[in-house]
C-alpha positions as CSV (number, residue, x, y, z in Angstrom):
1,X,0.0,0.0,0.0
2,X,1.6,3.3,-0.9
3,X,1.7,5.7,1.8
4,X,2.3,9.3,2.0
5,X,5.6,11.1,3.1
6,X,7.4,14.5,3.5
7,X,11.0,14.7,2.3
8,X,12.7,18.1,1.1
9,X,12.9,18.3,-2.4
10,X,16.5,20.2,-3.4
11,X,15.8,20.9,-7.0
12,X,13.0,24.0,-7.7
13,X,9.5,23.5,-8.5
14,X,9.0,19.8,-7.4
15,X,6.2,18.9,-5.2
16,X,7.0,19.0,-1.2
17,X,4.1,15.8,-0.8
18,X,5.1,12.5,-2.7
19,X,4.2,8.8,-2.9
20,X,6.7,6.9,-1.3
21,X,6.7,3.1,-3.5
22,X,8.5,1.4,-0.9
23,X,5.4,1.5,1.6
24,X,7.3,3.6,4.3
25,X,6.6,6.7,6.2
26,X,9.4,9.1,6.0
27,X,9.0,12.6,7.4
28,X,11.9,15.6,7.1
29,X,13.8,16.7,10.1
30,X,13.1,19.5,12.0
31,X,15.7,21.3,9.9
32,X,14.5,20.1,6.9
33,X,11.1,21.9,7.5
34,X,13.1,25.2,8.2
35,X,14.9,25.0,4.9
36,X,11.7,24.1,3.5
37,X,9.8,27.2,5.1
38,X,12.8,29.7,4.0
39,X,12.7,28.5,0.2
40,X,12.0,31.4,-2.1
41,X,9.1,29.8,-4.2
42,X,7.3,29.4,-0.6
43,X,9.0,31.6,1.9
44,X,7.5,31.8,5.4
45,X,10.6,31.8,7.4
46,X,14.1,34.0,6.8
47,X,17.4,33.3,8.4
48,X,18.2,36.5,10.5
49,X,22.0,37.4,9.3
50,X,24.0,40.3,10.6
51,X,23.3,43.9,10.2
52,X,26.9,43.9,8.5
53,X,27.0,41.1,6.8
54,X,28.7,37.6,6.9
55,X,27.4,34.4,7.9
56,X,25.4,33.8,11.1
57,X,27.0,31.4,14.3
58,X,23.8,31.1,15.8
59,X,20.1,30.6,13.5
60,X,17.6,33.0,14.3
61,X,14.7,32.6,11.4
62,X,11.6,35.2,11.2
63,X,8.6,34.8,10.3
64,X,7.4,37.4,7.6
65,X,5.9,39.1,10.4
66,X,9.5,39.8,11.7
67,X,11.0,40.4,8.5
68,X,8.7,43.3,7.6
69,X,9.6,44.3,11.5
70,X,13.4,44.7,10.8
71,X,13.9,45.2,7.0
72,X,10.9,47.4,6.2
73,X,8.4,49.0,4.7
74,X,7.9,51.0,8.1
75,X,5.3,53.2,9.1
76,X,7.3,56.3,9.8
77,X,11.0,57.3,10.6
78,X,10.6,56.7,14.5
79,X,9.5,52.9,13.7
80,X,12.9,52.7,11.2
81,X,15.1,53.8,13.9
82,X,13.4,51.7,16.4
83,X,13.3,48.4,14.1
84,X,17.6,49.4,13.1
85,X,18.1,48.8,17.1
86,X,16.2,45.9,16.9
87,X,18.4,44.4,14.4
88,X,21.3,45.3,16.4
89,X,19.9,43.5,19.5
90,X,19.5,40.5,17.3
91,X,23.5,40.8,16.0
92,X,23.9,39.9,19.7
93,X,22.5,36.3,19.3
94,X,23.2,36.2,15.5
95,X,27.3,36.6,15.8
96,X,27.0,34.6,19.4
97,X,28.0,37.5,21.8
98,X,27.6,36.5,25.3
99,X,23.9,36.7,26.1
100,X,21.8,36.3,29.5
101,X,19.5,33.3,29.5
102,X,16.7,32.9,31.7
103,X,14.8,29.5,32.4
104,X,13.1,29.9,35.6
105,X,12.3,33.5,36.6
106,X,9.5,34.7,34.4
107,X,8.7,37.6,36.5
108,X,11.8,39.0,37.9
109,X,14.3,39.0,35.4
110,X,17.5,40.9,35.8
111,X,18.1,43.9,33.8
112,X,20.8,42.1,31.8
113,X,18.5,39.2,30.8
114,X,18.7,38.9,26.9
115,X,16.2,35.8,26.4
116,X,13.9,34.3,28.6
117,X,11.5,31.8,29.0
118,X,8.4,32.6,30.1
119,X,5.8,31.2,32.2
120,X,4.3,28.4,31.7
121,X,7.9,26.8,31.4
122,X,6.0,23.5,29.6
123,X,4.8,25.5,26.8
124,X,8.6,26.7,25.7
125,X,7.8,30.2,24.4
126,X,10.4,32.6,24.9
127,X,11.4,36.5,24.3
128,X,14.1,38.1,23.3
129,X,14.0,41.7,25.7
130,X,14.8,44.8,23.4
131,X,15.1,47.4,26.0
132,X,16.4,50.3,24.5
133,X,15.7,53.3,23.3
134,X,12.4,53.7,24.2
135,X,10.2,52.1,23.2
136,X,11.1,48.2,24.3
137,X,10.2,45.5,21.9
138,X,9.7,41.8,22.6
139,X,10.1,39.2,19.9
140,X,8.4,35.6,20.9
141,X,9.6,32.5,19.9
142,X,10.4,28.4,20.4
143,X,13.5,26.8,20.1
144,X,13.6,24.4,17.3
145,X,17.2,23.1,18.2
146,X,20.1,24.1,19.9
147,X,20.6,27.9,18.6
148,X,18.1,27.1,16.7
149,X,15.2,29.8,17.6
150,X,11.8,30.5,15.4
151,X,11.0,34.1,16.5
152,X,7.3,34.4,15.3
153,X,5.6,37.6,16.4
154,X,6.6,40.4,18.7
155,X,4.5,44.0,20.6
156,X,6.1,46.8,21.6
157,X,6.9,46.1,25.8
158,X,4.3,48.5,27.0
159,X,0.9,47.4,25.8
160,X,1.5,43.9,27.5
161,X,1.1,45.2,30.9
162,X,3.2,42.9,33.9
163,X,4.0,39.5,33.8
164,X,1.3,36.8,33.2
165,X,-1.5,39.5,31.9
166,X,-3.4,39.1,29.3
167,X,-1.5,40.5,27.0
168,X,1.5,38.7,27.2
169,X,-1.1,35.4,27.1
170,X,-1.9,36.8,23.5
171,X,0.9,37.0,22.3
172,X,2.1,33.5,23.9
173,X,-0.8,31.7,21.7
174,X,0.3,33.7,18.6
175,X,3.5,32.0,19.3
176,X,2.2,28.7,19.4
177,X,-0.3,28.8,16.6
178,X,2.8,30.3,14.3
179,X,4.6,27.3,15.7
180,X,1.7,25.4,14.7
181,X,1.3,26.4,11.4
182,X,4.5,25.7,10.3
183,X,5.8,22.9,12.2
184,X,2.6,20.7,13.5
185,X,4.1,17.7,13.6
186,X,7.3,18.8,15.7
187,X,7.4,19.8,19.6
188,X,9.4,22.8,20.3
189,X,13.0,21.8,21.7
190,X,13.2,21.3,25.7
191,X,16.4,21.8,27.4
192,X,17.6,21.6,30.8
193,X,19.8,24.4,31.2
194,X,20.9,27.5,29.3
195,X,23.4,25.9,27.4
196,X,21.5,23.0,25.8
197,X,19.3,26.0,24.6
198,X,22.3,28.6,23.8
199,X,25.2,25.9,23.2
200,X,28.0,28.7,23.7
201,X,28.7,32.7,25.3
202,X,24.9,32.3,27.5
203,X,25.0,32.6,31.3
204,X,22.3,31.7,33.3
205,X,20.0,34.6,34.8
């Protein structure tokens, strides 16, 4: 009985679905998905590279939603600026800088805390903290892999109130229905520590 499998196709304009004649059920890796998603002729994810070029050490990929975010069209001057610091913050994961990473305090974080996981822990959405200038962004995501990190959607800090409102609950399921929509036979990577989830230059927070 044929059955139906996923497999990346590397050549152009063949079919992502095929009929596998052997009878077996094959589906792509994780990171065969993300290649898959960031292919031109159906591009829902792009690999955030450096603001100055070169080749990325760690694998931040956007959605469309965060590529609009950071490489335009914007709505006025302030949001260019704004989005250009943005970018910069993301250099900091991007050319692996030493970042603060932290698991298990969703609601005091210390000022120097880069990426955090946020509450509920099981659920394995997490923000990258753009504090400055005025005003801060936050970019949600899941891990995929080791430095591996699907950033999804993101609000400006202020609208989502404290810790655990509403808000913040919004944008957590946005997260998870991106996640979703892209990857719904995958769970989002679970580590045990910082560095199974930032493999090098992460302290814990």
């Amino acid at each position: 009985m044929l059955r139906i499998y996923l497999r990346l196709r590397i050549s152009q304009n063949i079919a992502r679905y095929d009929i596998a004649p052997t009878g077996e059920l094959t589906y792509m890796s994780i990171h065969q998905e993300i290649a898959y998603w960031c292919d031109p002729s159906h591009q829902e994810l792009f690999l955030i590279k450096p603001t100055l070029g070169g080749e990325p050490l760690r694998f931040p990929y956007g959605t469309r939603e965060i590529n609009r975010l950071i490489e335009g069209p914007w709505a006025d001057e302030a949001e260019e600026i704004r989005s250009g610091k943005l970018w910069e913050d993301f250099d900091r994961f991007v050319e692996e800088r030493l970042i603060g990473v932290s698991l298990d305090s969703p609601y005091k974080k210390p000022k120097d805390t880069y990426l955090a996981r946020l509450d509920p822990g099981r659920d394995e959405v997490w923000e990258i903290r753009s504090r400055a200038p005025k005003p801060g962004i936050r970019v949600f995501g899941r891990f995929a892999d080791t430095d591996h990190l699907i950033l999804t959607n993101w609000e400006y800090r202020d609208p989502l109130g404290g810790p655990g409102s509403k808000e913040f609950e919004i944008e957590m399921r946005k997260c998870k229905a991106g996640w979703r929509k892209r990857f719904p036979t995958y769970d989002p990577y679970t580590g045990g520590s910082a560095h199974e989830y930032v493999s090098k230059a992460a302290f814990p927070v």
